[in-house]
C-alpha positions in Angstrom: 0.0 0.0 0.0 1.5 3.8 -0.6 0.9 5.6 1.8 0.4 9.5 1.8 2.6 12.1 3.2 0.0 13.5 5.8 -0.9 9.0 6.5 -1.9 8.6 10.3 -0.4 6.6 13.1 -2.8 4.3 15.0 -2.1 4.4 18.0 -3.8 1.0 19.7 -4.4 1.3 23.0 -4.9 -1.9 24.7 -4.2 -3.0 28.6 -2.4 0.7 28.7 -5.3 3.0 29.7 -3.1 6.3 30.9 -1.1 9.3 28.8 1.8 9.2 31.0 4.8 7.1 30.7 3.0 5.6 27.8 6.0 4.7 24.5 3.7 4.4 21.9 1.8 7.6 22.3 5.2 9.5 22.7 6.2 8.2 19.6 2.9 8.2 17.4 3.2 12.3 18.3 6.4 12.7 16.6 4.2 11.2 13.3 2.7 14.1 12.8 -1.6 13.3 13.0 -2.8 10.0 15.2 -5.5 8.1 15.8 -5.5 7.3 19.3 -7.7 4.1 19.2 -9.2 1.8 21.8 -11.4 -1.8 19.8 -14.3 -3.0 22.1 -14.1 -6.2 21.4 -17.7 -8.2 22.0 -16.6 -11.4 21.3 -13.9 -11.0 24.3 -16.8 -10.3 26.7 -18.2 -13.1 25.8 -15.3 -15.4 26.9 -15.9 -17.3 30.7 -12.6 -15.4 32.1 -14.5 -11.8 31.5 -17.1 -10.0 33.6 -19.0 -7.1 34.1 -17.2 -5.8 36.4 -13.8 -6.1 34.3 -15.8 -4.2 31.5 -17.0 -1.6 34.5 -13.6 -0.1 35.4 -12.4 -0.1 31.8 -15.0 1.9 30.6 -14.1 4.5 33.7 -10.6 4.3 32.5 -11.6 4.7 29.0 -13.3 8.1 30.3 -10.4 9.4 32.0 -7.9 8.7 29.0 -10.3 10.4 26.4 -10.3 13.5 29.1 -6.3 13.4 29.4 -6.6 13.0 25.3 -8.7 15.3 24.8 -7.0 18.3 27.0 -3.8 17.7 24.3 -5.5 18.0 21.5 -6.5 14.1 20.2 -9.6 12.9 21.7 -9.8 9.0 22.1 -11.4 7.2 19.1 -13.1 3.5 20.4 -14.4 1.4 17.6 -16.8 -1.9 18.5 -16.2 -5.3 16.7 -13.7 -7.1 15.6 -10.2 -5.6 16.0 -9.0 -7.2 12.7 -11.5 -6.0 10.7 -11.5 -2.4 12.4 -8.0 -1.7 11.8 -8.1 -3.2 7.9 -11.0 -0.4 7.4 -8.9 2.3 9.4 -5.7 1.0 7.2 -7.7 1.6 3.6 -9.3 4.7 4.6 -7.1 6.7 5.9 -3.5 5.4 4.4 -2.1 4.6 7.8 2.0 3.4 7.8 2.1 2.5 10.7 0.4 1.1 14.2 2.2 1.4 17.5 0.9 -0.4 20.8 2.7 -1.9 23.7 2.8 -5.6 24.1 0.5 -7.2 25.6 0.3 -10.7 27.3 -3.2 -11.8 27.9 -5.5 -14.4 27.8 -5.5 -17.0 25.3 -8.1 -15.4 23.3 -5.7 -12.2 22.9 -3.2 -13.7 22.2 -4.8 -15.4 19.0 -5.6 -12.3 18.0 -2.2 -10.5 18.0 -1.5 -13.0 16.0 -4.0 -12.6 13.3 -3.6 -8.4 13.7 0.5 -10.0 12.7 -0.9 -11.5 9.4 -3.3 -8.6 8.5 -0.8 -5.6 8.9 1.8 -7.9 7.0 -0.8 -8.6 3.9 -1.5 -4.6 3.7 2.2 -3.7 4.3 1.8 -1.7 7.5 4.2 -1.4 9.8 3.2 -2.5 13.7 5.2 -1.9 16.6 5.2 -3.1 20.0 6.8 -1.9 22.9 7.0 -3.5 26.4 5.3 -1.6 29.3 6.1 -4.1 32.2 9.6 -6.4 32.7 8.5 -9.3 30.6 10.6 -10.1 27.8 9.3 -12.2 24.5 11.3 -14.5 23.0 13.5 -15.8 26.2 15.2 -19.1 26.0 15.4 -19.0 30.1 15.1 -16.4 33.4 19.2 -15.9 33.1 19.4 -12.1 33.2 16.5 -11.7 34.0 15.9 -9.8 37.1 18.6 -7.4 35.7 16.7 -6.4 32.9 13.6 -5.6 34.8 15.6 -3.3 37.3 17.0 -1.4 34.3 13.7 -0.6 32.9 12.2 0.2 35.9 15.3 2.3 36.7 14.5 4.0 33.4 13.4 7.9 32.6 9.4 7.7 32.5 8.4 8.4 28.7 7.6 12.2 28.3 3.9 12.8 27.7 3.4 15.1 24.5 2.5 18.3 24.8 0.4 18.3 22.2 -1.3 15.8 19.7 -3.1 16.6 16.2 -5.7 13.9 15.5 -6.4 12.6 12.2 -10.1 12.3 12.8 -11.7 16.2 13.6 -14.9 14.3 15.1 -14.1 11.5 16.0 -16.0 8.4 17.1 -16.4 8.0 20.8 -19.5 5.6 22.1 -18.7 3.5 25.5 -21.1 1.2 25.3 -23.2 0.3 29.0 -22.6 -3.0 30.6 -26.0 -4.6 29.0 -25.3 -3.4 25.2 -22.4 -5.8 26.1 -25.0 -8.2 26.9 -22.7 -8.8 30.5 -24.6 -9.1 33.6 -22.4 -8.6 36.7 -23.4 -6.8 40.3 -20.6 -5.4 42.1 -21.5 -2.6 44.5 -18.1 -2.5 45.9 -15.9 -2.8 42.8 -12.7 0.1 42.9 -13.1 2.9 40.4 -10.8 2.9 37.1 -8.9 6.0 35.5 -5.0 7.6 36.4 -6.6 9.7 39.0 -7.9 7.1 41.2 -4.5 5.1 40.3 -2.4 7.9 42.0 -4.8 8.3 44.8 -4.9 4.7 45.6 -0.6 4.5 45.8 -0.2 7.7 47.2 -2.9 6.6 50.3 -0.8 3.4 50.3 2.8 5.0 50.5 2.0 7.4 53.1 -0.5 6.2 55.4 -2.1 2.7 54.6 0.8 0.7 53.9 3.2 0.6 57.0 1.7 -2.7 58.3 1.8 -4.4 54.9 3.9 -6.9 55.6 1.9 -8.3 58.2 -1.8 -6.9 57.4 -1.6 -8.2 53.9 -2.5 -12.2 54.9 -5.8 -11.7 56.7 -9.2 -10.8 54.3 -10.2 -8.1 57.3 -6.9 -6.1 57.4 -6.0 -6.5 53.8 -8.7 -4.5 52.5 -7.1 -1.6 54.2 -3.6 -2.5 54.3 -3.2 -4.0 51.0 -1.9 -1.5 48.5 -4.9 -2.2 45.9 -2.8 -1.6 43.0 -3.6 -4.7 41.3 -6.7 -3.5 39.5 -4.4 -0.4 37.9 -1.9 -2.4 37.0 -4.1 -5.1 34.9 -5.4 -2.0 32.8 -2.4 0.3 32.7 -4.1 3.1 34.0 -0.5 3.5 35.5 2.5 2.0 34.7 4.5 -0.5 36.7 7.6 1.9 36.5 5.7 5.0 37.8 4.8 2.6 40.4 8.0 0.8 41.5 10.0 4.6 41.3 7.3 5.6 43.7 7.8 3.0 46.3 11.5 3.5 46.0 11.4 7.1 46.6 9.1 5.8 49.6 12.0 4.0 50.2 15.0 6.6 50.2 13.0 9.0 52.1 12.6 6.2 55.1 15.9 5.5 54.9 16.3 9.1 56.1 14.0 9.5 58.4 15.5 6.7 59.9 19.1 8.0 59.8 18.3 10.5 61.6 16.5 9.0 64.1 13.3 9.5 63.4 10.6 6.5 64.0 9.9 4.5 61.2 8.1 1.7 62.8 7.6 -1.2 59.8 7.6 0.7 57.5 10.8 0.0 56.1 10.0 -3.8 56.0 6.4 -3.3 54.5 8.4 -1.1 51.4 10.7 -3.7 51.3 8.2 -6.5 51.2 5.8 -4.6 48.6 8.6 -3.8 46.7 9.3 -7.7 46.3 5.8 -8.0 45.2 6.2 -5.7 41.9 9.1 -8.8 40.7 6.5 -11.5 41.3 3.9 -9.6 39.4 6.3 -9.3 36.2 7.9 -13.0 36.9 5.0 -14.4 36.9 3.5 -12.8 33.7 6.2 -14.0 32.0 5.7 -17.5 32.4 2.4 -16.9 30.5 4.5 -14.8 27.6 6.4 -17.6 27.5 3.8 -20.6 27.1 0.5 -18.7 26.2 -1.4 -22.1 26.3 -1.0 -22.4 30.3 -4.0 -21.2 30.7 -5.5 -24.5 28.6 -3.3 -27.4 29.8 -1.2 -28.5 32.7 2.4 -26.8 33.3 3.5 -30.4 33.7 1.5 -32.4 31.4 1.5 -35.4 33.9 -1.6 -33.5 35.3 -4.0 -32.8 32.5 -7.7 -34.4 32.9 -6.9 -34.8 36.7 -9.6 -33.4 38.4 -13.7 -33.8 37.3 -14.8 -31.9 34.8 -18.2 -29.8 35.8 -19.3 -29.8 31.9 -19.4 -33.6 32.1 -20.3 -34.4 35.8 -23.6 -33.4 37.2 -22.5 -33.9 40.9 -19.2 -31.2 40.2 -21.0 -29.0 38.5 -23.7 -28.9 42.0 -20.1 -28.3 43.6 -19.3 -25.7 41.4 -22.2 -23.8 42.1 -22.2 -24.2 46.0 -18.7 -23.4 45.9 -19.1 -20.3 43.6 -21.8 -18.6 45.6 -20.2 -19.1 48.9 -22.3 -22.2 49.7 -20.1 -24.6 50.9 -21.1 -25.2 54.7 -17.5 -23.8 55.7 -18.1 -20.3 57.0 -14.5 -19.0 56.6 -14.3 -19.7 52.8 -18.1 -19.0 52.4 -17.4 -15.5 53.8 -14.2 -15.1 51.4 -16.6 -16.2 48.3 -18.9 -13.8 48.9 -16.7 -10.7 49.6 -15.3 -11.4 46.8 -18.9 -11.7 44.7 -19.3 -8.0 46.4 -16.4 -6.5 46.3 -14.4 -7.9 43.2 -11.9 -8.1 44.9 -9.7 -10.2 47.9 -6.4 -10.6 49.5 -3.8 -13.0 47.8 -4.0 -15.6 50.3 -7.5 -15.6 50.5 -7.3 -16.3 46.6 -5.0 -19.2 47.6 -6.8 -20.7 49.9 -10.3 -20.6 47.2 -8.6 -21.8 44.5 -6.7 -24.7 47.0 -10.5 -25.6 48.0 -11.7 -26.0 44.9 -9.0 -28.1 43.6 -8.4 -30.2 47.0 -11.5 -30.4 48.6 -13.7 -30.2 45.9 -11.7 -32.1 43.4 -12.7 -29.4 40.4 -11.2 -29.0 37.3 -8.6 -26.0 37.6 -9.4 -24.2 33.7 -13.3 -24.1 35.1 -12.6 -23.5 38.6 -10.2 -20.6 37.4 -12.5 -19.3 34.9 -15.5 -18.9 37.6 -12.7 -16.7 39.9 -11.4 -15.0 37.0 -14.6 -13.5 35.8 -15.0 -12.6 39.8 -11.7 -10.2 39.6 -11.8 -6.4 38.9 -8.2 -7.0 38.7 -8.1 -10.0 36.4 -4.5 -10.3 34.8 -4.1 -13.5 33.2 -0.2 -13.8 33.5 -0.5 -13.8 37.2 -3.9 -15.4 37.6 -3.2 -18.3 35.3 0.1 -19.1 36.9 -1.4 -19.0 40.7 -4.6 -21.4 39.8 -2.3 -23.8 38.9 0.4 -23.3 41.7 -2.5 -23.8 44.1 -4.0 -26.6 42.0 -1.0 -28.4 42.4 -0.3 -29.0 38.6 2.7 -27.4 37.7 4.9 -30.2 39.2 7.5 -28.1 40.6 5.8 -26.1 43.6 5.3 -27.7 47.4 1.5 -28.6 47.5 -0.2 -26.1 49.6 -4.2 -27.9 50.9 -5.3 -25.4 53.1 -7.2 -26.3 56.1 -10.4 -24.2 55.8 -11.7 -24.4 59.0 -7.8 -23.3 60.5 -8.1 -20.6 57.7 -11.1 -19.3 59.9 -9.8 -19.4 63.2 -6.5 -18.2 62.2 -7.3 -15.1 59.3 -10.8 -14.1 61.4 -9.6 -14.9 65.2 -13.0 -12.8 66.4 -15.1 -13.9 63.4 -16.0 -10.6 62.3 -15.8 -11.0 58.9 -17.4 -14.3 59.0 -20.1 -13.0 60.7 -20.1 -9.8 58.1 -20.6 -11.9 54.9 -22.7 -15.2 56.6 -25.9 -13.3 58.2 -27.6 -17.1 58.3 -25.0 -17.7 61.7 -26.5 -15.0 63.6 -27.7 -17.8 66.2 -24.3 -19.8 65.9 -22.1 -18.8 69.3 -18.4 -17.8 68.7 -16.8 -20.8 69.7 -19.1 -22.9 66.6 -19.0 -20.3 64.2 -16.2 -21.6 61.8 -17.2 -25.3 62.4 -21.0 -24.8 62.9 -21.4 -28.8 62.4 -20.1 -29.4 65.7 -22.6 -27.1 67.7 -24.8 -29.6 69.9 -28.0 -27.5 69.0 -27.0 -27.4 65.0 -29.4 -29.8 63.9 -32.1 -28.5 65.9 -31.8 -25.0 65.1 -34.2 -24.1 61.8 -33.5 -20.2 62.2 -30.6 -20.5 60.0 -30.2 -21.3 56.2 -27.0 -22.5 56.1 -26.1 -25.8 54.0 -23.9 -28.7 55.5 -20.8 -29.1 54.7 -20.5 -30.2 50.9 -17.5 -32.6 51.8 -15.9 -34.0 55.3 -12.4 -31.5 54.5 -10.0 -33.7 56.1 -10.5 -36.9 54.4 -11.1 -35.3 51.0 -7.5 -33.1 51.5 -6.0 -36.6 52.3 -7.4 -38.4 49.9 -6.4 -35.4 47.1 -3.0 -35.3 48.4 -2.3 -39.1 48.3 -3.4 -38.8 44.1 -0.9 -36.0 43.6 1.9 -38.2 45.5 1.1 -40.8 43.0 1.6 -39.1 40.4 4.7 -37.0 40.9 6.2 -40.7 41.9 5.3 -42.0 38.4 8.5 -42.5 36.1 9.7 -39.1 33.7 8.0 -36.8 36.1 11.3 -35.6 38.0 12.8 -35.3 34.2 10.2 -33.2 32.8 9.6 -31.1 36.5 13.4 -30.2 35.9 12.6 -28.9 32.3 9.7 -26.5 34.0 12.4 -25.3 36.6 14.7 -24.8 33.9 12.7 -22.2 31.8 10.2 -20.7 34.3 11.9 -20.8 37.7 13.5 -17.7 39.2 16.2 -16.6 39.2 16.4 -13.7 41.9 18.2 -13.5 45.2 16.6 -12.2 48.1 19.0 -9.5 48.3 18.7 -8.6 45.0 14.9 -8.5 44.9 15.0 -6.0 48.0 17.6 -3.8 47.8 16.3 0.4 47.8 17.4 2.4 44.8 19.0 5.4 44.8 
């Protein structure tokens, strides 16, 4: 195709909702006229990994970058259909050489698509650039190098914003469509808020007042909504970027340092910086395992482990499982209570995720692709690179990790010690004293009681753990599995010290 002299740049916004720090936008302004384009894509919010809720925050995000767009002189332009055939239109009609977007490493469904955008932008002879916005590197052989890499770019100048963009389109198409034209169906009273605003409200709250007990708040469901830093949802649509971020925390850093040279009290601060900072690696290292092998999220890291569990498609009892386990139904209180926070709220604390995902696979003996898709739809903060990665950690099926079947009923007594947040989420225990209220089974007057809605138990915990955990055994004792766990470790394990991963930059 020849392209004219005056010939747009597309600029395709994707997972990287902001202005600032933002490569591709920096450089589609030195082009001369852009299109600064976001695809709604229906067919994504179709899949059983997205939600209402997902769709929710971007479309608040997507009103805060068209604002930040607008004031520079390029208001967004959102298109809804199919991205391939919405950027073969935009290429015909308006002659543009060239489309610039930042990687992106999402679900398996995006990721077919990239690849057909590859084959489309070849055919009409367009040039398409991609630019990483987080420290995960395509193409690796192995993790040598790379925690190195990742403190470089983060270490990096933030991208400038432009002062100024001219748009190719003078009136330009810009319709957000509601959550029901999307046909999605999703209530979440107590979801977070997208856009960069928000995003530098929520870290600045976190870096100056809400995060010095991190390091120890962040593990139980009643502190962590507080104490956690809440970033997670930002991060997942880019309506900051991980470098703005990690700079932040390590000015956070160098100004505690300070403080404490000179005496001033820091408390745990220091340790909870430390500790979050840690966090920000494991984000991008786990992401990267999904870059890596897109098709994680479809079959077992080790392949020993495919088919394990029932599947809730073909078994009428795991699907009633499912269900029970899905709406917080399950006759445990403590992971009943989690369920449903997290039905509310979209969102819940990492170990709290853990322990769901554990009880579904352990307990309930669920396929991990449907247990996963049910929790991934139930995330504001959905990111596939990280989510994919945990279901199977906790799942057991990666053959590498120490199994981790949590008790539920010690979950209880030892994340909700006064059963407050039990008691928040599970109104049918109002009758239920403290001492029953995370084993209700065992209250003498249980049976009796008809005040209460509350189901049984769906299984007897300890003898289904047991009898889960001997299956795994077997398996990781059947011959080739060591050979092939060792292959795993070789390309996804990491490769970061402790000192390394924690160390304040100056």
């Amino acid at each position: 195709m020849d392209t004219k002299e005056n010939s747009p740049a597309i600029i395709w916004f994707k997972r990287d909702l902001r202005v600032h720090d933002h490569m591709p936008l920096y450089l589609g302004s030195k082009f001369g006229q852009i299109i600064p384009l976001y695809i709604i894509e229906p067919d994504y919010w179709k899949l059983p990994d997205t939600s209402g809720r997902q769709w929710l925050f971007i479309k608040d995000s997507l009103e805060d970058l068209n604002d930040k767009l607008t004031a520079l002189g390029a208001p967004l332009v959102i298109y809804k259909g199919k991205a391939e055939e919405i950027l073969e239109k935009l290429i015909l009609e308006t002659e543009a050489r060239s489309i610039i977007s930042h990687q992106e490493t999402g679900n398996f469904w995006t990721y077919q698509r990239d690849l057909r955008i590859k084959s489309l932008v070849k055919k009409f002879n367009c040039d398409w650039k991609e630019y990483a916005q987080f420290g995960v590197k395509r193409g690796l052989i192995n993790r040598d190098g790379w925690a190195k890499k990742w403190d470089h770019f983060m270490s990096a100048e933030p991208v400038p914003t432009p002062s100024s963009l001219v748009p190719y389109f003078k009136k330009p198409t810009f319709n957000i469509p509601t959550q029901e034209e999307l046909g999605l169906k999703d209530v979440c009273p107590g979801r977070q808020r997208g856009g960069h605003e928000e995003a530098i409200k929520t870290l600045n709250s976190f870096l100056d007042e809400r995060g010095k007990n991190y390091q120890k708040g962040m593990s139980s469901p009643i502190t962590a909504q507080w104490e956690c830093s809440r970033m997670s949802t930002f991060l997942s649509s880019g309506t900051i970027s991980m470098r703005e971020t990690a700079q932040s925390v390590w000015l956070r850093q160098r100004e505690l340092k300070h403080m404490a040279s000179e005496g001033q009290p820091v408390g745990s601060w220091r340790g909870s910086m430390s500790s979050f900072n840690g966090r920000l690696h494991w984000h991008c290292h786990f992401i990267q395992k999904l870059e890596d092998t897109p098709r994680h999220q479809l079959e077992a890291i080790h392949p020993f482990y495919n088919d394990l569990r029932d599947d809730p498609f073909n078994n009428p009892e795991a699907r009633i499982r499912l269900k029970a386990w899905s709406e917080g139904k399950t006759g445990f209180p403590f992971v009943d209570a989690c369920m449903r926070s997290l039905n509310s709220t979209g969102w819940i604390n990492f170990r709290m995720r853990a322990m769901l995902m554990a009880f579904s696979s352990y307990h309930l003996w669920l396929d991990w692709r449907v247990a996963g898709s049910v929790l991934a739809k139930k995330f504001t903060d959905y990111e596939p690179g990280i989510h994919w990665q945990q279901v199977q950690m906790q799942s057991g099926t990666t053959g590498i990790n120490t199994l981790r079947v949590y008790n539920p009923v010690k979950q209880g007594y030892d994340q909700d010690p006064t059963n407050a947040f039990t008691r928040e989420w599970l109104s049918e225990l109002v009758d239920i004293p403290d001492s029953f209220i995370q084993e209700p089974w065992k209250w003498p007057d249980y049976e009796q009681n008809t005040s209460h809605e509350y189901p049984h138990r769906i299984v007897d915990h300890l003898e289904a753990a047991k009898k889960a955990k001997a299956q795994i055994y077997a398996i990781r004792k059947k011959q080739g599995h060591r050979e092939i766990a060792k292959n795993i470790y070789d390309k996804h394990g990491s490769r970061r010290s402790q000192n390394s991963r924690t160390k304040i930059r100056h």
